[in-house]
C-alpha positions in Angstrom: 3.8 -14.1 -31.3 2.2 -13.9 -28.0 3.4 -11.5 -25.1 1.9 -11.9 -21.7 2.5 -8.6 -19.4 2.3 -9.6 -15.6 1.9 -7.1 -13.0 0.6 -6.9 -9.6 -1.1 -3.8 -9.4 -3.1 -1.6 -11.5 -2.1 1.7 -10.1 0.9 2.9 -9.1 4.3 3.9 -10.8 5.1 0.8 -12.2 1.7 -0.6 -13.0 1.0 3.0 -15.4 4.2 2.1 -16.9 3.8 -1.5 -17.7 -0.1 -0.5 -18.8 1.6 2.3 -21.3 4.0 -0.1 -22.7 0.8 -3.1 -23.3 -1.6 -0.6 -24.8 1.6 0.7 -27.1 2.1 -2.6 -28.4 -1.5 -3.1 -28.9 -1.9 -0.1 -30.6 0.8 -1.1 -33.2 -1.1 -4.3 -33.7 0.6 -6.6 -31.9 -0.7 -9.7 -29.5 0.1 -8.0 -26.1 -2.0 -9.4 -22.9 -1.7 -8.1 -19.6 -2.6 -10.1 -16.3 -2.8 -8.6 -12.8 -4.0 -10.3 -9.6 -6.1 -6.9 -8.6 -8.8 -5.5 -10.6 -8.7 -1.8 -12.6 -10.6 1.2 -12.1 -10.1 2.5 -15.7 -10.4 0.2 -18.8 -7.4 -1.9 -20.3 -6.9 -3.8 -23.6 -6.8 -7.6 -23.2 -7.0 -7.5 -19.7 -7.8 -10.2 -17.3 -7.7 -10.1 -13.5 -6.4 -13.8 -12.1 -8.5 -13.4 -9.0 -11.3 -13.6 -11.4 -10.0 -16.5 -13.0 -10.2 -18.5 -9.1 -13.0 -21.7 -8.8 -15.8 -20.3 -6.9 -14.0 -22.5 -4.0 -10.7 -20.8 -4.0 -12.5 -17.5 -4.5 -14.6 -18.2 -0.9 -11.6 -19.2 0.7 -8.7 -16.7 -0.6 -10.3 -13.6 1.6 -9.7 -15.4 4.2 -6.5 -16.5 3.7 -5.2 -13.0 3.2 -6.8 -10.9 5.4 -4.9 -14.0 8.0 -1.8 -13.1 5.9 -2.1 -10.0 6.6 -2.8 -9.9 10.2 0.0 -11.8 11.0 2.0 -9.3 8.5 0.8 -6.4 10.7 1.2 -8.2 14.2 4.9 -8.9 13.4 5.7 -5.6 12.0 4.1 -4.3 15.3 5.4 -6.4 18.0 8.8 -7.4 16.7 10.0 -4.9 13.5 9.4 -2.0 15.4 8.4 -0.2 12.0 11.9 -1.6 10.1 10.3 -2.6 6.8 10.5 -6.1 6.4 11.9 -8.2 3.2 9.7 -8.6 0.4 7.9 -12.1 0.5 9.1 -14.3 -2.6 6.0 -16.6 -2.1 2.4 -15.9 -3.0 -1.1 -18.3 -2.8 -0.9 -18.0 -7.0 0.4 -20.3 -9.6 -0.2 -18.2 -12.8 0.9 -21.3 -14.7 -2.4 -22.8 -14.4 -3.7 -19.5 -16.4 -4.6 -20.0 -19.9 -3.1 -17.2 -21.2 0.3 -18.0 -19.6 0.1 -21.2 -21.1 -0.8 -19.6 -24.6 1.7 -16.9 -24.2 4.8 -17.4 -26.3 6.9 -14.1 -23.9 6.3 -13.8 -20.4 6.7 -10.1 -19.6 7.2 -9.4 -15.8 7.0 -6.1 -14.1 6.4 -5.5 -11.0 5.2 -9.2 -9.5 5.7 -9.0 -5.5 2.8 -11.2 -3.4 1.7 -12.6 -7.2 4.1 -14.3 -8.6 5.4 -17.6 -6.6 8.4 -17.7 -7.1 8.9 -21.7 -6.4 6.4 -22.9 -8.6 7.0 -20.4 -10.9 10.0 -20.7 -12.2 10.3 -24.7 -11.5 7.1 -25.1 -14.2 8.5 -21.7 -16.4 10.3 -23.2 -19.8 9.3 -19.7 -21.4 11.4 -16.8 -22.2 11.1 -14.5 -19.4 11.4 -10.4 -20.5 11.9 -8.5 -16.7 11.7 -4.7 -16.6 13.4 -3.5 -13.8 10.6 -1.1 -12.0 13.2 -1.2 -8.9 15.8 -3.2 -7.5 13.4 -6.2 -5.6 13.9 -8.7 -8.8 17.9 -8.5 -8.0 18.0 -8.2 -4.1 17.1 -10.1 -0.9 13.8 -8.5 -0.7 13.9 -4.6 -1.4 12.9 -2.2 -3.9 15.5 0.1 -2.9 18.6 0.0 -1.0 17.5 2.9 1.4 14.4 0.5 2.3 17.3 -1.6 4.4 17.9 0.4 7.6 18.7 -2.0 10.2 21.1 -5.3 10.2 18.0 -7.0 11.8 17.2 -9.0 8.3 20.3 -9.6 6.9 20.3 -13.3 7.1 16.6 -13.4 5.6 18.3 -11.2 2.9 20.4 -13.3 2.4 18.5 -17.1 2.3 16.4 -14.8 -0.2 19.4 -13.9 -2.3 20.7 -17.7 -2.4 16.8 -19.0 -2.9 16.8 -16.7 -6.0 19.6 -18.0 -7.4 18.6 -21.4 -7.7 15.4 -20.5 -9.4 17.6 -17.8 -11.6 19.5 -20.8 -12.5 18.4 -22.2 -15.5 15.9 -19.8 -16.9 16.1 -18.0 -20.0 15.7 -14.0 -18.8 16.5 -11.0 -20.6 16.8 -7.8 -18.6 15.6 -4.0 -19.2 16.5 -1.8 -17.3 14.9 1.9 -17.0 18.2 4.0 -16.3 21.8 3.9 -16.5 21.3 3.6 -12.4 19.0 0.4 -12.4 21.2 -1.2 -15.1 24.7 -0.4 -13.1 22.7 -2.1 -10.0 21.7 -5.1 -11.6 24.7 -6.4 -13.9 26.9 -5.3 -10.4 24.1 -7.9 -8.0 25.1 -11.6 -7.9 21.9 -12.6 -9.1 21.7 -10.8 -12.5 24.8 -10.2 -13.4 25.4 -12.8 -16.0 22.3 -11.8 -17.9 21.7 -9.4 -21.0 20.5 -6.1 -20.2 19.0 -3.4 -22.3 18.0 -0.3 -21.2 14.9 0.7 -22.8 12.8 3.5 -21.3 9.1 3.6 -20.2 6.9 6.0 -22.2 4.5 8.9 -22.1 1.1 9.3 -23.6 1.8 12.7 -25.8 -2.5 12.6 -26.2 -3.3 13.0 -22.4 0.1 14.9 -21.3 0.4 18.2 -23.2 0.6 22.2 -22.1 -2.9 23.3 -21.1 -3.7 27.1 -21.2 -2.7 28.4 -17.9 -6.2 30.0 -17.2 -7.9 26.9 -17.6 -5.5 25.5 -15.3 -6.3 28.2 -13.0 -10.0 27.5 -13.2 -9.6 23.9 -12.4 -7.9 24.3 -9.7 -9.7 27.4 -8.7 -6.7 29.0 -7.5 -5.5 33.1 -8.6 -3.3 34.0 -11.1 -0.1 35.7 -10.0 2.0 33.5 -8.2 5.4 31.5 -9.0 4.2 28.1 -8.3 6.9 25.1 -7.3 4.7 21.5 -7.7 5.5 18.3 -5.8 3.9 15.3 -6.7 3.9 11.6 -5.5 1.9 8.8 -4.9 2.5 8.7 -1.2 3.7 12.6 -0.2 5.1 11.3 3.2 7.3 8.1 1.8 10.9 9.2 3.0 12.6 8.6 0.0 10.3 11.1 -2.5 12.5 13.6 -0.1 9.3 16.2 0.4 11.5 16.9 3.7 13.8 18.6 1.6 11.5 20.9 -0.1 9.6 22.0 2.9 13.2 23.1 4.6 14.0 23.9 1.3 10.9 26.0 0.8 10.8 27.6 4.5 13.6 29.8 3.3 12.5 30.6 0.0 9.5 31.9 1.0 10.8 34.6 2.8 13.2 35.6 0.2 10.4 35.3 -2.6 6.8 36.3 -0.8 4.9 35.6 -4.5 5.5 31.7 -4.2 3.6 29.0 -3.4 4.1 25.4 -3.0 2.0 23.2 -4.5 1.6 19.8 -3.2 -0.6 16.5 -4.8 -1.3 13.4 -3.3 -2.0 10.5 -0.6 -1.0 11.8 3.2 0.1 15.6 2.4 2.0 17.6 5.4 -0.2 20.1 7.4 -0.8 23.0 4.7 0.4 26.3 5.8 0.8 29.7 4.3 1.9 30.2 0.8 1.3 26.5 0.6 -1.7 25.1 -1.8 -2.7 21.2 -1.4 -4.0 19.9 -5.2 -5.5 16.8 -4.2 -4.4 13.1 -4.8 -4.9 13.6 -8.6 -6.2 10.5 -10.2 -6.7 11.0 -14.0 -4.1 12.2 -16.4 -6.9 15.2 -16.8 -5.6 16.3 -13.0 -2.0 15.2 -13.6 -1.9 17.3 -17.0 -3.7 20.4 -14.9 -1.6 20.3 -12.6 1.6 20.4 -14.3 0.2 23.2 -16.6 -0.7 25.2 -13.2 3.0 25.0 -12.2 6.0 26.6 -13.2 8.4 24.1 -12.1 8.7 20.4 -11.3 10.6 19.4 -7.8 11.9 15.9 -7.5 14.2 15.6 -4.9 14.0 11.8 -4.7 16.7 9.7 -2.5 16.3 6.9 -5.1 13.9 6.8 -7.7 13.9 4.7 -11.1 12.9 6.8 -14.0 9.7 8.4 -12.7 6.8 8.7 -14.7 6.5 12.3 -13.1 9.6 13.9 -14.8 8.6 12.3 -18.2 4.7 13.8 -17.7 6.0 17.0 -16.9 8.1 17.1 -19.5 5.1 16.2 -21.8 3.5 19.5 -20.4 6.8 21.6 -21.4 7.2 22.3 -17.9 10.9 22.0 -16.4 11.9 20.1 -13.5 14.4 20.5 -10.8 15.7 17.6 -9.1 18.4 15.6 -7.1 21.3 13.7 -9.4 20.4 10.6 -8.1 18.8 7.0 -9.5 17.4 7.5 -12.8 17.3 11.3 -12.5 20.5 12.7 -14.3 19.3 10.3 -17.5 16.1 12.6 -17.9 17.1 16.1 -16.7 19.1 17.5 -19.7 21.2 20.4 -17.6 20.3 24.0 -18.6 17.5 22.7 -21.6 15.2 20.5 -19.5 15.4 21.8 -16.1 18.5 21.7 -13.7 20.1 19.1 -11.4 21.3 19.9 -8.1 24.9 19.8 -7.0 24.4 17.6 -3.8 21.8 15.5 -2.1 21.0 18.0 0.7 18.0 21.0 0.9 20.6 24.4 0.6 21.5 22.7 -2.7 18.1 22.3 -3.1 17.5 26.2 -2.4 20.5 27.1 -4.1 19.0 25.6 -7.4 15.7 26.6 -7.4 16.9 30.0 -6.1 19.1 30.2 -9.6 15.5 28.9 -11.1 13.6 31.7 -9.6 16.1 34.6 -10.0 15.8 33.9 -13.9 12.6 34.6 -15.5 11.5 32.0 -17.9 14.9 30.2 -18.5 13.1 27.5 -20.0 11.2 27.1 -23.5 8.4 25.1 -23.0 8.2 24.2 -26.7 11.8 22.3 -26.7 11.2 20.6 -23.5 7.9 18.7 -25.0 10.2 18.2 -28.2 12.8 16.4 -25.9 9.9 14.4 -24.2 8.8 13.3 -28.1 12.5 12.5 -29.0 13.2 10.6 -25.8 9.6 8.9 -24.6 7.5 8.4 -27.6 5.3 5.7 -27.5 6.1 4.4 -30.8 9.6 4.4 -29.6 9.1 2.3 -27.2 6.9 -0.3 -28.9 9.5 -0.7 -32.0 12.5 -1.4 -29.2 10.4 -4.2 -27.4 9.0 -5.6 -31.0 12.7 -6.2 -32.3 13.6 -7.7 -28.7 10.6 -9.9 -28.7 11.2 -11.2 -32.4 14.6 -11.7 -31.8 14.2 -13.7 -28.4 11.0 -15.3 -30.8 13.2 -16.2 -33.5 15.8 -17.9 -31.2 13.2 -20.1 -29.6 11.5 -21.0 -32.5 
């Protein structure tokens, strides 16, 4: 039995994730591939990269077809969306049919698939059973990963000729659906589009190898930084996307700081804020070496996402015994365990945010570090994980057969 992973990226939230789950099915000696269009900058097992797999024709000619893509991407975004983000594209320059290891593959596995997967040719060729994780909403919607992504009426009848072109590729394909959190899952079997389909909610995982408590001098050391200080960590990918909520913390945090002087606010990765006082910038972090530092530097974990999925952040801190603090929305409430794991707000709004961390700060060491890595083992082992996808991969298998 052959599964074929498919994701667009090799970096990013939903690429580690899909990446975690491959190499955990590998590991446990199963025939797991895993095809993106972009290339990697750390190794992967039974890994291909499709633009590789171009004629040295189509290979000359793609660059130029997407940098004119793209320029006429960025003109209309410019001149006529006035920085509304547009619907996501359900076409691409790709058929992965052609691939030989989608034609070898007995599973297709999607993840994350936006400007790779065409989604015409796609699933008109497609007679395979199709396995969709549920990185965000776009697989389900007219075009977005989250609902807060929609902020003008401007696109609503693209939305919608994306919804209705969906359905009739939907139509007759064999799909099974896993959703990350009870959030995604509610969303999807609530959309028009999936809501006649299984769904099973199976979580991503953690590697317990890289993500662990480090001593918190050599944390210090890494980051060069003194010891002393309460320190309140943000992470994400992009620090300035709207929806990670960093606006909250800094409101949150301009207050705290004068109540609590021995604070600081730690900050890591792409586009950070302008760094003031009591405020310590980590870097963009790229290894799970930095990541793990990190996390072992801080004292708390704040996550006051909009919308988020099931971040891989929560479950690394986690990992790390480190407790988190976040907002009780999307995926969130499914990994915060109140009071043993960290503590969920009351409301979506930055005095709740300050109330709650406030409560965090005003209790020394409320937290055991020791029973928040055992909850990260119970809840996101890899082994787990692998075992729940093997018996949903026989039993879709088995049906086929």
């Amino acid at each position: 039995m052959k599964i074929l992973h498919i994701n667009t990226l090799t970096d990013g939230g939903a690429a580690i994730a899909a990446i975690r789950l491959h190499e955990n099915l590998v590991n446990e000696g199963m025939e797991s591939y895993f095809l993106s269009l972009y290339p990697s900058r750390h190794p992967i097992s039974n890994h291909q990269v499709f633009l590789n797999s171009l004629s040295n024709v189509e290979q000359k000619v793609l660059p130029l077809r997407l940098r004119v893509k793209a320029k006429i991407k960025r003109i209309k975004e410019k001149t006529f969306m006035r920085g509304e983000k547009i619907p996501q594209r359900i076409s691409s320059l790709f058929d992965i049919t052609q691939h030989p290891w989608y034609q070898q593959s007995d599973i297709i596995h999607l993840h994350w698939i936006n400007d790779f997967i065409d989604y015409p040719s796609f699933f008109e060729k497609n007679k395979k059973p199709i396995v969709w994780t549920l990185h965000d909403t776009s697989p389900f919607s007219g075009g977005y990963a989250y609902l807060s992504e929609i902020n003008s009426n401007r696109f609503q009848q693209q939305i919608k000729q994306i919804e209705q072109a969906k359905s009739k590729y939907f139509s007759d394909q064999d799909m099974h659906i896993i959703p990350l959190s009870t959030w995604i899952k509610n969303a999807s079997i609530q959309s028009n589009l999936f809501k006649h389909l299984p769904h099973q909610i199976i979580p991503n995982s953690v590697n317990l190898n890289s993500f662990y408590q480090e001593k918190k001098d050599r944390a210090l050391a890494y980051f060069k930084r003194e010891q002393g200080p309460i320190r309140l960590l943000f992470v994400s990918h992009y620090l300035d996307l709207p929806r990670k909520g960093l606006k909250y913390i800094l409101e949150c945090f301009s207050t705290l700081q004068n109540e609590y002087p021995n604070i600081r606010l730690c900050l890591a990765g792409k586009n950070p804020p302008l760094i003031k006082s009591n405020m310590e910038y980590l870097g963009k972090l790229n290894t799970a070496t930095d990541l793990r530092m990190a996390y072992s530097l801080a004292d708390v974990l704040l996550i006051p996402s909009l919308e988020d999925n099931l971040p891989n952040t929560i479950m690394e801190a986690m990992a790390c015994g480190l407790p988190v603090i976040g907002f009780p929305t999307g995926g969130i409430p499914d990994m915060i365990q109140e009071g043993q794991t960290g503590f969920l707000t009351k409301e979506v709004s930055a005095d709740s945010l300050y109330q709650t961390t406030k409560r965090f700060l005003d209790k020394p060491n409320p937290f055991s570090a020791i029973e928040i890595r055992e909850m990260a083992t119970k809840r996101y082992h890899p082994k787990k994980q692998a075992m729940n996808f093997s018996r949903l991969y026989q039993h879709i298998y088995s049906k086929n057969k």
